[in-house]
N, C-alpha and C positions, 0 to 999 in steps of 0.2 A: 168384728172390727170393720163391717164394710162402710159404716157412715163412721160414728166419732170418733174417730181414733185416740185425738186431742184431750176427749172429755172421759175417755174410759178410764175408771177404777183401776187399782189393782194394780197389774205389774207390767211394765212398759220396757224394751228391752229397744234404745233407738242406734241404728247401723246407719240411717242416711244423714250424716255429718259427723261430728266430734260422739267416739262412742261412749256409751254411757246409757245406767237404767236407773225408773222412778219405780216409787211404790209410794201409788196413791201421793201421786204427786212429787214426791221426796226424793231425793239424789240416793242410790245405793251405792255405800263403798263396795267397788268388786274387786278390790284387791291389789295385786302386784300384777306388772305388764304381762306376764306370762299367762297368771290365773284369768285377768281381760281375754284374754286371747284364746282361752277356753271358752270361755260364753260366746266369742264372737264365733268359732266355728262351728259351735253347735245353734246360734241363734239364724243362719240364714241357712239352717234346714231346720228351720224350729218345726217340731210337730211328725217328725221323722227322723227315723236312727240313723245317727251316724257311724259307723264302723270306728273302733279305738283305732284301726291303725290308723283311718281317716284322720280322724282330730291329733294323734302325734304326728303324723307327719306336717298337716296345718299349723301346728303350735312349736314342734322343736324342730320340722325339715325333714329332709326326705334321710340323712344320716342319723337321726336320733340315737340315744345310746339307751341301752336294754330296758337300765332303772328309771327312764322316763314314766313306763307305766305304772310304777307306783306313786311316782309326782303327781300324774294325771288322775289319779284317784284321791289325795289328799286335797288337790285344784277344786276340782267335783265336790265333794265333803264341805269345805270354805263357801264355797258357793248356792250349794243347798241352805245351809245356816242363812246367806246374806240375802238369797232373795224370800222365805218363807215367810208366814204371815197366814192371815186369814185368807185372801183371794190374792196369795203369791201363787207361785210355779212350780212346777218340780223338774228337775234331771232323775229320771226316771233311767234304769240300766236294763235297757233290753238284751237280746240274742248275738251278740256281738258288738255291743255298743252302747254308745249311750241318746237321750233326745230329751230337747227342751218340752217338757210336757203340752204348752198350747203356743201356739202361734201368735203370738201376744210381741209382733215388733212392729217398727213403724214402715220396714221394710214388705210386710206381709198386708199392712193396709195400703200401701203401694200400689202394690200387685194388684190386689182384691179391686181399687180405683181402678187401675188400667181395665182389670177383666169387665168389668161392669160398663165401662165406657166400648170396649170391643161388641160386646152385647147389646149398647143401646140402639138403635136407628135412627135416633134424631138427632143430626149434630147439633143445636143447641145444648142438649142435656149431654152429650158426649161431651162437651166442651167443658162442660163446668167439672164435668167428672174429672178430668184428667189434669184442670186447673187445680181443683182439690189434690190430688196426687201428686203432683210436682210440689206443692207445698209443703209437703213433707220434709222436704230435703232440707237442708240446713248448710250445707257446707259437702267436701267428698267424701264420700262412705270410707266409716269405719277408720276416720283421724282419730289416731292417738292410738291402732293396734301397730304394733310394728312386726315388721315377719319379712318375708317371702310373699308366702301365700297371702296375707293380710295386704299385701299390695297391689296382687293381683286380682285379689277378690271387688277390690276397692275399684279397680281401673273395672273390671267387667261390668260389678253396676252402676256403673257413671253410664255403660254406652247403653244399658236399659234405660237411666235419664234421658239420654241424650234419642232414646229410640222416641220415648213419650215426647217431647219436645218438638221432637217432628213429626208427630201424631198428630199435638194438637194445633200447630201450626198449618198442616194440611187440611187440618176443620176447619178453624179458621180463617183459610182461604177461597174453602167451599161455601163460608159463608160470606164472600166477600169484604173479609176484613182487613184489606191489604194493607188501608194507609196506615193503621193500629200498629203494623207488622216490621214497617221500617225500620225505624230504629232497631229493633230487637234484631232482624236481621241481618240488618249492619255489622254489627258486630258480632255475630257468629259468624258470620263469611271473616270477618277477618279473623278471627280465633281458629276457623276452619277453610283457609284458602283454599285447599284444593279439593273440595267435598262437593259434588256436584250434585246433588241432592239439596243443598243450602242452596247452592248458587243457583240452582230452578224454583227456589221458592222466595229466595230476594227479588229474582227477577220479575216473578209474577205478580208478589208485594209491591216492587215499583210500578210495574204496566195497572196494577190497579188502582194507584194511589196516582195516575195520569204521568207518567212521570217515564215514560217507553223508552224513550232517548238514551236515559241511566240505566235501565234493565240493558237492552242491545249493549251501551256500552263495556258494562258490567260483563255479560258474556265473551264482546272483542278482548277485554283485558285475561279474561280466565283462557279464553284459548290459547294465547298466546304463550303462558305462562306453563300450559298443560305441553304446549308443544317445547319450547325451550324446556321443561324440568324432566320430564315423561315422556317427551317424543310421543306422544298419544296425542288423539282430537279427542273434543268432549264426545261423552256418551250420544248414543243414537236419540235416549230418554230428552239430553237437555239439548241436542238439537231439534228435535220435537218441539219441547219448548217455544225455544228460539224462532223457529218459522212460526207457528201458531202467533206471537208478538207480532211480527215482522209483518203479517198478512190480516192482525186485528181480528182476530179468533173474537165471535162475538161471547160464547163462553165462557172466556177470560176474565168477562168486565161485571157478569151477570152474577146476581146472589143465586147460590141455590134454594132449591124449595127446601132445604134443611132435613129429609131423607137420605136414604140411601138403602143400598139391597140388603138383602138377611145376611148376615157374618157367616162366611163359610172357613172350618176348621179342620183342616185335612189332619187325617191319622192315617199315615200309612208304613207307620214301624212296622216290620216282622216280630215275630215273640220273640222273647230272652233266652236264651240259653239256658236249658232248664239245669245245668250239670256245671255250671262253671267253676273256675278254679285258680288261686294266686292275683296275678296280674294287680297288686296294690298301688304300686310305684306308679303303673301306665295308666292308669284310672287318678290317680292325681293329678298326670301330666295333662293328661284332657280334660279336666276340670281349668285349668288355665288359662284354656286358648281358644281362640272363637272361631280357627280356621286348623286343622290338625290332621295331615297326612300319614296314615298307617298303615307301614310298608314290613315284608317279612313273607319269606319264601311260601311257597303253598302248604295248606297243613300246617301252620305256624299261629292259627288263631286269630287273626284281622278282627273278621264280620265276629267272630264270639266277643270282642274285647269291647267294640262300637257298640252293638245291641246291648250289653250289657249295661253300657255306662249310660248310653242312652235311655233305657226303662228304670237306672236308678235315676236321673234328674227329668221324668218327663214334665214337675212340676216346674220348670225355669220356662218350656215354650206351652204358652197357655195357646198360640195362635196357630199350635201342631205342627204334625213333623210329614214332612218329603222325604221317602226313601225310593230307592230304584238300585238295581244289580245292573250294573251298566255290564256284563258279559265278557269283561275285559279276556278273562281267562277261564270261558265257560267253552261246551260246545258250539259251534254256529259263529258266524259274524258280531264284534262288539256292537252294542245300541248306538245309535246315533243322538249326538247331541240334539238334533233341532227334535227328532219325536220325544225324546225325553221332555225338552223344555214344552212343545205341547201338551203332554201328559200334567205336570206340574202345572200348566194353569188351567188345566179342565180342573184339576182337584182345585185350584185357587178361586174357583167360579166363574173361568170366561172360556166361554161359548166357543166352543172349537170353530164355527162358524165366523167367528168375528178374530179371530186371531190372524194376526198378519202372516203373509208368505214366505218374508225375507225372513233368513234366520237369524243376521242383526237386530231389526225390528220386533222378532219372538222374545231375541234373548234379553232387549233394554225393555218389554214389556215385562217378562217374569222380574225383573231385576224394581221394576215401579211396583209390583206387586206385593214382591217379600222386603222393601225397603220399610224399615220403622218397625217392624214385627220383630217380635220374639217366636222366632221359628227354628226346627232341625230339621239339618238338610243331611241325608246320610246316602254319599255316593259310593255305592260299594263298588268292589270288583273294576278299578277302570283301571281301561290299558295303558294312556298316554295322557297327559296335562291340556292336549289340545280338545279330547273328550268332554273334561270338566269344569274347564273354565268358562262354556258358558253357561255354566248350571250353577256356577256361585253365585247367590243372593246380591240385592243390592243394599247399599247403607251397612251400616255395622253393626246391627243387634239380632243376627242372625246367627246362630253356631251350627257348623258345616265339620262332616265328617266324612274322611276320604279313606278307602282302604285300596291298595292296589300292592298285587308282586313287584314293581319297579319304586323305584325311589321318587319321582316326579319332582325331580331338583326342581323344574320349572317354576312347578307352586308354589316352591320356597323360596323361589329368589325374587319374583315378579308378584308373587302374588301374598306373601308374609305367610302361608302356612308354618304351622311348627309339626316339627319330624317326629315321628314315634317308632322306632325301627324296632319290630319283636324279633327276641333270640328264644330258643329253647324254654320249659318251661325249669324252674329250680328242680332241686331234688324233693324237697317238701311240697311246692306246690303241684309237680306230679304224682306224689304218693297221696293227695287231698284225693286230688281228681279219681284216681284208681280204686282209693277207698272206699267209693260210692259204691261199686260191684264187686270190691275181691276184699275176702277178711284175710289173709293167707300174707305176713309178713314179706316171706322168705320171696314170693313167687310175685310181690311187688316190686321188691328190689329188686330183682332179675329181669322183670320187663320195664323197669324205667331203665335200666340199661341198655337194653334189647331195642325202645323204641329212641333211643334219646333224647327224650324230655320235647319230643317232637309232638302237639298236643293233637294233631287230628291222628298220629299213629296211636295214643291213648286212646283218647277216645274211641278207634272202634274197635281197641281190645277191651274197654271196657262196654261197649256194647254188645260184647259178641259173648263175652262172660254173660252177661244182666239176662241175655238170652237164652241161653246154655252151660248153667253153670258148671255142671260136668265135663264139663270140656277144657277146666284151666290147663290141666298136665299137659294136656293136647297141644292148647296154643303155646304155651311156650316153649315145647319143643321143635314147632313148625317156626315160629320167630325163631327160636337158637340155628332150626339147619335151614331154614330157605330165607329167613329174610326178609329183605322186600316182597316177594312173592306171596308170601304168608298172609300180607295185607291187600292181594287185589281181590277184585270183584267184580261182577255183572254190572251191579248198578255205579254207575260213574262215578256218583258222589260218597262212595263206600269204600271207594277202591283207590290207595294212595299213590301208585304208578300211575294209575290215568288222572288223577289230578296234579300229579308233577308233571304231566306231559304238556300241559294246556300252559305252562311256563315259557314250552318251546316256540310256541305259535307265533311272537314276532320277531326271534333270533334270525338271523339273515344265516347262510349255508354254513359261513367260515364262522358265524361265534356257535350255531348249534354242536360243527365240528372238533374245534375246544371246548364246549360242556362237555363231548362225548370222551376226545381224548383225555382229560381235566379226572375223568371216573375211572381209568386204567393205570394215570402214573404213578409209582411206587410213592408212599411217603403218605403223610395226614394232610400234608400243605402242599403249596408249591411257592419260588417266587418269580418276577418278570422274566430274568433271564432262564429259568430252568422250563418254563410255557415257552419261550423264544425257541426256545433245541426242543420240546415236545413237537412245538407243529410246523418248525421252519420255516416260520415269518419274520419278519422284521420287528426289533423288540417296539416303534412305535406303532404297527398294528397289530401286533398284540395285546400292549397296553391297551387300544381304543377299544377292542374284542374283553378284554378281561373288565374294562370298564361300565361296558353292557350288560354282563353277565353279575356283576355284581348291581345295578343298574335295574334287573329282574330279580335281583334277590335270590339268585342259585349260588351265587356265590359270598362268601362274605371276607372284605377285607380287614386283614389283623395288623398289629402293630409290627414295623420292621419291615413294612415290605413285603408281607406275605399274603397271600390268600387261601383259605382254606372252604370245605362244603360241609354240612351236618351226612354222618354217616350214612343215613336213608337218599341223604340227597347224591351222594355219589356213585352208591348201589344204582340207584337208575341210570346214572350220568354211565357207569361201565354197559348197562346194558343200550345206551346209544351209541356208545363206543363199537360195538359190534353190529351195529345195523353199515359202520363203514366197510367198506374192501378191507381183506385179508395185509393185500400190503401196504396199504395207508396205516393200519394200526401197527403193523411187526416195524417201520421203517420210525415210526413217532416212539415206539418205546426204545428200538435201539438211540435213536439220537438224545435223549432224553439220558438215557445210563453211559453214552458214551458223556454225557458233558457232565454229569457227575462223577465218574471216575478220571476224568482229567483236572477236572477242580479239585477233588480229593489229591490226586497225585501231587498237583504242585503246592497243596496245603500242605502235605507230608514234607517235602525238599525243602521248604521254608522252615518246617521244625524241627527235621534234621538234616540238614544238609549235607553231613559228613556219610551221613549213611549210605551202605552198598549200592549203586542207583541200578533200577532194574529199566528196561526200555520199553514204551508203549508203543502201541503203533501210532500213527498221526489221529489228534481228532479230527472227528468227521463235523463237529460244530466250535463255536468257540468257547471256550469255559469260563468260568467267571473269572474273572481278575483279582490275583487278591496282592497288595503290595508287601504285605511283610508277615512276620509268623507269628503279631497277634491279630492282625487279621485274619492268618489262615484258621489261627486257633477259633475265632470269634466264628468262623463260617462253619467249622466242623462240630462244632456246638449246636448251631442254629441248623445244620441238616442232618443232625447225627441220626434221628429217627428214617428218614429219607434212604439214607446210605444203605440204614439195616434195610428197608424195604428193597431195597435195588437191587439188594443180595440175594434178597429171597427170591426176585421177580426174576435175575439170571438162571437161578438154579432151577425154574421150572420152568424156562427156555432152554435151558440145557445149554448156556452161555458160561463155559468153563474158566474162560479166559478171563472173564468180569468178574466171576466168582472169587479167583484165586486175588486179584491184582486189587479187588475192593478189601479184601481180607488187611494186606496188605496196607493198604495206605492209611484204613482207618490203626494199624499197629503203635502207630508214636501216641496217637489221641489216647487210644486203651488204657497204653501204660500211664500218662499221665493224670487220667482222669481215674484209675481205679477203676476201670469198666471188665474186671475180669469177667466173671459169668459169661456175657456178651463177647468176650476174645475169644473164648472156648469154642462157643457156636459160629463163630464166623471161619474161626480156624481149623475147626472141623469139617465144616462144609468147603472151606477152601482144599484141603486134606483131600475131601472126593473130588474135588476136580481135577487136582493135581494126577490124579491116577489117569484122568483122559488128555494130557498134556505132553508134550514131545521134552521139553525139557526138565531132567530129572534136577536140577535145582530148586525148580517147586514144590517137589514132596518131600525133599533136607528140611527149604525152610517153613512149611508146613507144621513137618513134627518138631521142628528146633522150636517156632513159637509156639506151638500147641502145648508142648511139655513146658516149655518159661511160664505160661499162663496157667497149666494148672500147679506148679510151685508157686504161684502167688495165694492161691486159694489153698496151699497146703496138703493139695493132693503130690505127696513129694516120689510114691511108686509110681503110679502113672507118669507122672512127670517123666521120670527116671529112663524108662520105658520108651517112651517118646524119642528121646534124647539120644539114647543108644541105636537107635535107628535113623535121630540124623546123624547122625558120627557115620554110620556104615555107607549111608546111600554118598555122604560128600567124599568118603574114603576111597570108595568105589569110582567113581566120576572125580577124585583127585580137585573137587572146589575147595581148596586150601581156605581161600577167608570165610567159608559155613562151615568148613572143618575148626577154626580155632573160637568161631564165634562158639558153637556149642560146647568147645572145652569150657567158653568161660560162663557160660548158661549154670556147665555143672559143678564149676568150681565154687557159684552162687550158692547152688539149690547144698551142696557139702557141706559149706561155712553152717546152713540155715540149720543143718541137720546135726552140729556139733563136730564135724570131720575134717576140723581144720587142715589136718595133714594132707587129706584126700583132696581138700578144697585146693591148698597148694600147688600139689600135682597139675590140675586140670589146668590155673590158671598159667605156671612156667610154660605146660606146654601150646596154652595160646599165646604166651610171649614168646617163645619160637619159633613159631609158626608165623605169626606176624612179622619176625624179622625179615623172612625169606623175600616179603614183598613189599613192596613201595606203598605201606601203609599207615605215616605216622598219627595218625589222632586214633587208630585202630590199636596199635603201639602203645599207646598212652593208655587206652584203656586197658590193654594186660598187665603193662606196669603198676595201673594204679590197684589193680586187683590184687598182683602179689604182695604189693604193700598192706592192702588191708587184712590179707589173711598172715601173715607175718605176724602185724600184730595182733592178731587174734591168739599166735603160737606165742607169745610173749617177746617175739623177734623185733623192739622197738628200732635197733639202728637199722636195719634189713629195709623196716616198713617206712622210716621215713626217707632213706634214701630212695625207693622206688617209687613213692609217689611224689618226692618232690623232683624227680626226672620228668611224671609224667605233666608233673604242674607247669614245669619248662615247655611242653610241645603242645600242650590246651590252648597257653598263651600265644604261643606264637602261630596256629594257626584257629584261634578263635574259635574254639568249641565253647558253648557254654552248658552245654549235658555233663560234656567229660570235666569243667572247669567244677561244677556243684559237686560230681561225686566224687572230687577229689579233695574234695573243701570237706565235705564229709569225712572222708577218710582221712585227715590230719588230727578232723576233730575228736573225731576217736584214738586216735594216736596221743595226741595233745592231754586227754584225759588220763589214758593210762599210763602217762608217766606224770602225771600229778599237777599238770598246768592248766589246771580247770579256767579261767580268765582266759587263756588261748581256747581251750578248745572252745568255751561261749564263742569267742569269736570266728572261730571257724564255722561251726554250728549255725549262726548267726549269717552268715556267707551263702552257705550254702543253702539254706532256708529264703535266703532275698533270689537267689538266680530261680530255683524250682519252681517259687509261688511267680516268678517274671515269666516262668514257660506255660504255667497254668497246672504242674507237674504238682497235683494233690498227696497224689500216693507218696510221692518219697518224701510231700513235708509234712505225713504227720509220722512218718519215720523219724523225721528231724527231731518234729516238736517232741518225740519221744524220749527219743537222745538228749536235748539240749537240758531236759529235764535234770538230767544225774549232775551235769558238774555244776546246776544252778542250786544242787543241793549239797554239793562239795563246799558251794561257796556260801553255805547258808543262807543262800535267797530262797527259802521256800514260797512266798507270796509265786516268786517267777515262775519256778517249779509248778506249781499248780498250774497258774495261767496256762502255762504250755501243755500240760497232759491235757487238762480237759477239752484242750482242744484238738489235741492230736487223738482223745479216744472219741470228740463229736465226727472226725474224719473218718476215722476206724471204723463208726457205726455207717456211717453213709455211704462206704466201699464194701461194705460187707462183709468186712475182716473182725468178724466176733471177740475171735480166742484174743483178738490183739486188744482189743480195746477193753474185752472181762481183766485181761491181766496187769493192764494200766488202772484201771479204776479200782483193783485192789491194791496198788499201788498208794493212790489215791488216798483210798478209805486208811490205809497203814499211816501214812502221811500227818490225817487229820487228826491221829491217835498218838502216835508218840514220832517224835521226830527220828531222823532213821539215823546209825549209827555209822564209823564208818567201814564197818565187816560188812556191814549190812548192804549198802552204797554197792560196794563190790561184788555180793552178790546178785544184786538186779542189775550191773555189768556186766553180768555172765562169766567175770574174769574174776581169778586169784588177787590178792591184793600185790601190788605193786614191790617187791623187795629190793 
């Protein structure tokens, strides 16, 4: 197709205007917009496979849903039929994909014109070449696909038109054919005001056409306008120009002899990646964009991601590719912009010898150089934006690829780069990559765990495998016990410590000292204020320090406020940690747990305020602020993991006090959230610390909650056990209110056990006890106990008079714990004396205050309850409603037996409706006489 394009047979597939294909002259129906849209993303890589996932994400979006790829095969099939024939095409299904069997579009006779014209030497015959090529066009590529992609595909080869255009306007001018050029000029300068690449070839179109005066002015007007929109002057290129006019350059006016030097075509890609892996989504997003910064910590796959996409499209730059490892974060000092851009135009063919001194003048020369080419520019490894901006191309049909550890906001603001930020790899596309060296299921799922999906930690356990394959057991024993250490090495580039290290190299003292602290504080995350108490600065520079560090890509900002690091990446961040002094890091992790235990503290008083208050000492920092108890709730949600770490990091401080008082304050969260497991451990360990504690009310309330905690999980001898030992230690030490709290712990754990009598006992004697002291919502709560175990004994008058005494003292001093469990307890009351419509409504109460506390555990208690009198009332539909969701709670607290014995409930339910003996017995009571 390098001469007729127009006149070729057969089968003609045209992208440069309104899309659409002939056969042998004749229109093909290709179908519905979608099926179009097939052909178009395989027809501008006609003659080359495209990747399936390639063409569905081009055709249905980077979301597509599963069943597309059967669409795209029936698209395919339709298509095959519509273009066949004698000297039709085929889509041909290769090794991952599919491809238009020949090159047979008007977009590839394009090309072939451009490349022929690049290859000629004589601009007369260039000229016509490339007049021939632009004739192609019809209108903007690919009107009439609609898409995403189909829009961008369309805007990117316009600026190939628009590169040729200024190709052959450049010929053109070499052969002095300025006055020709006017007009046409004209009117791309106004279509393209601030393109100063037009504006130097309008101008020299006028100075040729005798006409200086309008060129000069032509420039005064572009300055001016560059200065007012851009605060810039024009390029160094178009004031070049400018003076050459100005001073009657006699080479300005003169024809050339219609020569020029041999086409020089720089290759200086590195090879591909012989082992790559996943990265679909990021390989589309670079297909986009003609200027694309790709940022992601060290070991995170940059330069794999560029080389690759780059050797899949080398056929887009026919006029070759500039690569350079600008050093950003290698050993040794970064490269310098000005010998880079030397370098780049010795490969461009000019004579180091003739190249200018100034590094303006070098950089508006490379920039005259790559201007109107289809070129790749691939700047790896830079450290700062002021590195690479002078190494971007000039004009706009160049595609430029940047990879660096920091973000280079700059590029994106000033310069339109688009962002490609790499996270981790999936779980699939690490088990690709690993696959390549290990057949061993088991022992891949275990090291994408091990490395976390972190690709340069893959990769050199799968090289170290490919090596040695008798060695897997090995390696991932040595990743399970040392870790990072596992993966260093002699050689630099092998060894993932010393290539995180080369991150640190432009952190200033104080933000290397927050990566290092950052690897030691308890927790997965952190946020601003808990980094403010880590390294006791000021939360705005902190802020600017965390903002750098995410900035270099060691850290990564999450949603809410938080920051977090990849597990490899903080493993090293502890080991900078200890390159500081002893009391720099003991004084940053105390402040750090002192301001989570005072935040926890005052999250706790917000949730229950009535509670026994225990005294801290002063913080040493300020805690967070929280104004009410769903904020507090809201924060002990968001640092729940945090807290447990905090606990662990006091206990192997030997920080008893933190240990016992974090126990503590996370106790109201536990109980409402169903977090028993975790109350155990915490109360446990709080348990040993209490042993090295001077006052003996930490180890009453130790075993009091130790034992309530394991009565929720049903361990009711342990419990028991526990229990009886805080009776003895508050007995002893005479702490009257840990003495009736545990009476009523056991009067709980009695009822659970079927001992209502027994349950009785404990609870009179915490109402008692309570009397003695100035404690009414404490009061209310033994009141409202005797009443529910009352009724439990069939003692209905007993049981409503004692709780509705204590419903009297809830209200008036605004409990709302004690107000739900006493709304409870009516409702049960209410039901067994057969006013099922009250108890709903009680039930109903009590269910709105608990789900307001965030109090999970006792509402699917509720919804358990609420179930029976909805079935007294013959609301079964409600009835269901409520179980099943009070056994979806059961199962997510980890109370089995409760939620197996609701869903056979359930199951009985769906089978024959229950009767009313029956009723009674999943009350656990006698029926009512």
């Amino acid at each position: 197709m390098s001469g007729g394009h127009e006149e070729a047979m057969g089968v003609l597939v045209r992208l440069l205007g309104e899309f659409s294909a002939e056969a042998d002259g004749r229109p093909v129906d290709l179908g519905t917009p979608r099926q179009r849209c097939v052909l178009a993303a395989l027809a501008v890589d006609a003659g080359r496979v495209v990747p399936v996932d390639r063409v569905v994400e081009r055709v249905w979006g980077a979301d597509a849903e599963p069943r597309t790829r059967s669409t795209l095969h029936n698209y395919i099939s339709r298509l095959r039929r519509a273009l066949s024939g004698p000297d039709g095409v085929t889509i041909v299904r290769r090794s991952g994909g599919y491809a238009l069997s020949e090159p047979v579009t008007d977009l590839h006779g394009f090309r072939d014109l451009r490349a022929a014209a690049d290859a000629e030497a004589d601009d007369e015959q260039t000229a016509q070449l490339l007049t021939r090529a632009l004739q192609l066009w019809r209108g903007h590529a690919l009107t009439g696909v609609h898409g995403e992609w189909a829009e961008a595909e369309g805007d990117r080869l316009e600026q190939e038109r628009l590169a040729a255009q200024h190709e052959l306007t450049n010929v053109r001018l070499r052969l002095g054919q300025g006055v020709d050029l006017v007009v046409e000029l004209a009117a791309r300068a106004a279509e393209h005001p601030l393109d100063e690449l037009v504006a130097g070839q309008f101008m020299l179109a006028l100075h040729q056409a005798g006409r200086t005066a309008d060129a000069l002015e032509h420039h005064e007007r572009l300055r001016k306008r560059l200065v007012e929109e851009l605060g810039a002057d024009p390029s160094p290129a178009l004031q070049d120009v400018h003076q050459r006019i100005l001073t009657a350059d006699p080479a300005l006016s003169l024809v050339a002899a219609g020569t020029r030097p041999p086409r020089v075509v720089p290759a200086q890609l590195p090879a591909a990646p012989t082992r790559f892996a996943g990265r679909v989504a990021q390989l589309a997003e670079l297909d986009r964009a003609l200027t694309t910064a790709i940022s992601g910590t060290g070991g995170i796959g940059k330069t794999w991601l560029a080389l690759t996409w780059a050797h899949l499209n080398l056929h887009r730059f026919p006029d070759g590719q500039l690569a350079v490892d600008l050093r950003g974060f290698s050993p040794g000092d970064p490269k310098d912009a000005t010998d880079v851009l030397a370098g780049f135009l010795t490969a461009l063919g000019v004579d180091r010898r003739h190249q200018p001194q100034d590094p303006d003048a070098l950089a508006a020369l490379y920039r005259s150089h790559t201007a109107g080419k289809r070129m790749l520019v691939l700047l790896d490894n830079a450290a700062a934006p002021d590195q690479v901006v002078p190494l971007l191309p000039g004009g706009s049909s160049c595609t430029v690829l940047i990879t660096s550890r920091h973000r280079l906001t700059a590029l994106l603001t000033r310069h339109g780069a688009h962002p490609v930020n790499l996270d981790v790899l999936t779980d699939t596309e690490a088990r690709a990559l690993l696959s390549t060296a290990i057949d061993d299921g088991e022992a891949i799922t275990e090291l994408i765990g091990l490395c976390g999906g972190l690709p340069l930690a893959l990769g050199l356990v799968a090289a170290r495998i490919r090596s040695q394959p008798d060695l897997l057991n090995d390696l991932v024993t040595e990743l399970r016990d040392l870790g990072l250490a596992a993966l260093d090495s002699d050689d630099p580039d092998a060894s993932l410590p010393t290539v995180l290290s080369w991150s640190l190299r432009h952190l200033t003292d104080q933000q290397r000292t927050l990566f290092g602290l950052l690897g030691i504080a308890p927790g997965p995350d952190t946020t601003l204020s808990a980094a403010a108490a880590l390294t006791g600065m000021p939360p705005a520079a902190v802020r600017k320090a965390l903002s750098a560090l995410e900035e270099a890509s060691l850290l990564e900002r999450r949603p809410h406020g938080r920051y977090g690091m990849h597990d490899l990446v903080q493993e090293y961040a502890a080991t900078i940690a200890h390159e500081l002094p002893d009391h720099v890091r003991e004084a940053a992790l105390a402040r750090v747990m002192d301001f989570h235990l005072h935040t926890a503290h005052a999250a706790d008083r917000l949730l229950e305020p009535h509670r026994q208050p225990v005294e801290l000492d002063p913080p040493a920092v300020q805690p967070h602020p929280l104004p009410d108890a769903a904020a507090a709730m809201a924060w002990l949600q968001a640092e729940y993991a945090t807290l447990l770490a905090t606990q662990r990091t006091a206990i192997a401080r030997g920080d008893h006090h933190t240990v016992w008082h974090l126990a503590r304050t996370m106790d109201t969260f536990h109980l409402r959230r169903g977090y028993v497991h975790d109350a155990i451990a915490v109360w446990r360990a709080a348990l040993d610390a209490a042993q090295h504690l001077p006052d003996p009310a930490t180890r009453s309330r130790a075993f009091r909650n130790l034992g309530r905690a394991h009565a929720r999980l049903g361990s009711y001898e342990e419990a028991i056990g526990h229990l009886d030992q805080a009776l003895a230690v508050a007995a002893l030490h005479r702490d009257v209110p840990e003495h009736a709290l545990t009476h009523r712990v056991l009067a709980v754990i009695w009822g659970e056990l079927g001992d209502d009598r027994r349950a009785m006992d404990h609870a009179r004697r915490a109402l008692d006890l309570y009397r003695t002291i100035d404690a009414p919502v404490w009061e209310a709560h033994a009141l409202n106990a005797v009443g529910w175990h009352a009724a439990h004994l069939g003692d209905f008058g007993t049981a409503h008079d004692h709780c509705n005494a204590a419903f009297a003292l809830y209200q008036r001093h605004r409990d709302a714990t004690g107000e739900g469990a006493n709304q409870h307890s009516l409702g049960f009351i209410a039901h067994g004396l057969g006013d099922h419509r009250q108890s709903v409504a009680h039930y109903l109460q009590a269910l709105s205050l608990f789900r307001g506390m965030g109090n999970d555990y006792v509402a699917a208690e509720l919804l358990d309850k609420i179930g029976r009198p909805h079935l007294a009332l013959g609301h079964h539909d409600q009835a269901r409603e409520a179980w099943r969701e009070a056994v979806e709670l059961y199962r997510q607290q980890g109370r089995d037996d409760a939620a197996d014995r609701l869903q056979r409930q359930l199951d009985d339910l769906g089978e024959n409706p229950l009767s009313g003996t029956r009723l009674n017995a999943l009350h656990g009571r006698p029926p009512v006489t």
